[in-house]
N, C-alpha and C positions, 0 to 999 in steps of 0.2 A: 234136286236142283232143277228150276226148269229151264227148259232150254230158249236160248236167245240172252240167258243172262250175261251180265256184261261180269268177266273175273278180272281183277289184277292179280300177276305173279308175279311175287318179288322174292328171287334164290339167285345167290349168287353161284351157285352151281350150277352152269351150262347144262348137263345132262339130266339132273333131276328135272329142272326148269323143261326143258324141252320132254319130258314123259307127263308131267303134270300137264303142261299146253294140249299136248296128244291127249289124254287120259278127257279133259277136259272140252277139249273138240269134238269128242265124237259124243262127247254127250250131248252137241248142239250150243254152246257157249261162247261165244263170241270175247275170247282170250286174248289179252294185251299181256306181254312181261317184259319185267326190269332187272336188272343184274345186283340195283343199290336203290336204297330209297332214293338216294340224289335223283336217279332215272324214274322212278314212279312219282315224286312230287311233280316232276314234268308231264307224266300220261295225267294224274290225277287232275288236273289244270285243264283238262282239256274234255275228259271224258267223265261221262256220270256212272262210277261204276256200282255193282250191287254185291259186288266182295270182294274182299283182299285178301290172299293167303300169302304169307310172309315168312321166310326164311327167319327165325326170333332173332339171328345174328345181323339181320338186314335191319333188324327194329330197335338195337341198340347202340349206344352214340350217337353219331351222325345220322345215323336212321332212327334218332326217336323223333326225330322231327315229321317223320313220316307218319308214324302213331296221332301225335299232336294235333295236324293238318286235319288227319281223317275225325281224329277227335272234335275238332273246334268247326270243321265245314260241312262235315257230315257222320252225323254220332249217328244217325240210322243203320248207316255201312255196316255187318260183321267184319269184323277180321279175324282170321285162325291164324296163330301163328304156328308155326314148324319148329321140331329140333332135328334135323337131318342128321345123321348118323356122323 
């Protein structure tokens, strides 16, 4: 990864979220995160990012709309999605 890239995280788990941010900080990454897709359809609106890691439970139902979005506005985007324990 190089550094200055712009990541979204989306876990609705406080603690993971905040080690992923850390983990992702010091590798120089300029980290935004959202607890639900609802909250990253809002960062995504605003910011051009260059990755999305995503909680896969934040990306189903209500959060497929978040997949969608990044699908239909920006198919470049990766996304990784997550199965957290």
């Amino acid at each position: 990864m190089n550094a200055h890239e712009r990541v979204l995280i989306v876990e609705r788990d406080a603690a993971l979220r905040l080690r992923l941010e850390t983990w992702l900080r010091a590798e120089r990454c300029d980290v935004r995160a959202a607890a639900s897709g609802a909250g990253a359809l809002g960062l995504l609106a605003h910011v051009p990012f260059d990755l999305v890691i995503a909680d896969a439970g934040a990306a189903t139902g209500a959060g497929h709309d978040l997949l969608r979005h990044i699908r239909d506005r920006r198919p470049d985007v990766p996304v990784i999605l997550i199965c957290p324990p």
